[in-house]
N, C-alpha and C positions, 0 to 999 in steps of 0.2 A: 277747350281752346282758349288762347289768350285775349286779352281784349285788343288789344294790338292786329293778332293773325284777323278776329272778327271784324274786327275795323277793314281792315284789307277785302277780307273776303267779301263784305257787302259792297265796298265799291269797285270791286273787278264785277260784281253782279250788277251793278247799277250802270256802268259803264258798256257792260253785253249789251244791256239792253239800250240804253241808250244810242250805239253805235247801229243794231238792231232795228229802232225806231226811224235812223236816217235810211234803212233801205239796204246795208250792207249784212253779209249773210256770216255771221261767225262759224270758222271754222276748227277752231281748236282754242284751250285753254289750258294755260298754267303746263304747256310743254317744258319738259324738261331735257336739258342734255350735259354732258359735262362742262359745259362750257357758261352753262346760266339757264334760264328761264326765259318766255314769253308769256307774257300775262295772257294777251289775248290775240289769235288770229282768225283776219277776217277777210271777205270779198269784197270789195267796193268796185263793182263793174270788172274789168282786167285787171284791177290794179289788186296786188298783196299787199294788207294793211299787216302789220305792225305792232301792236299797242300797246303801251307801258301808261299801267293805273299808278297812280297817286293819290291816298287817298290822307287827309288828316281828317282830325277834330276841327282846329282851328289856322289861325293865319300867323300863331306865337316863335315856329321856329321857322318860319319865311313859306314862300307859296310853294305849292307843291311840285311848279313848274321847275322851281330851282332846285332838284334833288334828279332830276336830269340833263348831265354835263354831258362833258366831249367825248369822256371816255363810255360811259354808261350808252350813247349815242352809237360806237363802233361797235360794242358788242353786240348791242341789239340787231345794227346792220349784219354781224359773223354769223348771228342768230337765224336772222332772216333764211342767208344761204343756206346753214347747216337744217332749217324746218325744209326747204324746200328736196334738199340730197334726200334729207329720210323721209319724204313724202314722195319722191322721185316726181316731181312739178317743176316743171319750166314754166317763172313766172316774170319775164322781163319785165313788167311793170310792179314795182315795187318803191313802198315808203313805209315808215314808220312815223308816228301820230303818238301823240302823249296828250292823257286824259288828269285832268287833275279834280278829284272830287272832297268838294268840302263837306263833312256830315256833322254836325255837334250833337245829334242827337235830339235837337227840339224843333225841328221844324223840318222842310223837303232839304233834301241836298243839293247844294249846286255843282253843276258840270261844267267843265271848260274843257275845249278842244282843242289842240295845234293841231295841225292835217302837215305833212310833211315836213317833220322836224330833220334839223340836218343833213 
């Protein structure tokens, strides 16, 4: 595995859990369909979360907030619909949330959370 996909993959792991720790109950990960990917989906009470991980090293090619624009934002929304068609789930409560996790390697990783982005 690359150090980049590891990088990734521990902070979709860190993020589970962490979204996990607030009480909401993951329900799938790294769904795929023609259309893109969903990092992470979760229950947060009625509501369908959403979640697109960000994970860097550091803060050198900007936050990780900012690698999620308007466009990256509609898809996840297409996304949302198309998880729920092939889960056959009616989930009128729905958002997507962007996790941005910083790891360097030397010490705990920090989390940051947006809860209803876009």
């Amino acid at each position: 595995m690359r150090a980049k996909d590891a990088l990734g993959r521990r902070g979709e792991d860190l993020a589970a859990g962490y979204l996990e720790a607030l009480g909401m109950r993951v329900v799938d990960r790294n769904w795929r369909c023609p259309d893109g990917e969903i990092d992470i989906v979760a229950l947060d009470g009625d509501a369908l979360v959403i979640a697109e991980v960000k994970t860097r090293k550091s803060l050198a090619y900007g936050h990780p907030f900012e690698a999620v624009g308007p466009d990256k934002l509609a898809r996840l929304h297409r996304l949302a619909s198309a998880w729920c068609r092939d889960h056959e789930l009616r989930m009128p409560l729905r958002r997507v949330d962007v996790i941005a996790v910083l790891d360097d390697g030397t010490g705990g990783p920090a989390i940051e959370h947006l809860k209803g982005v876009g």
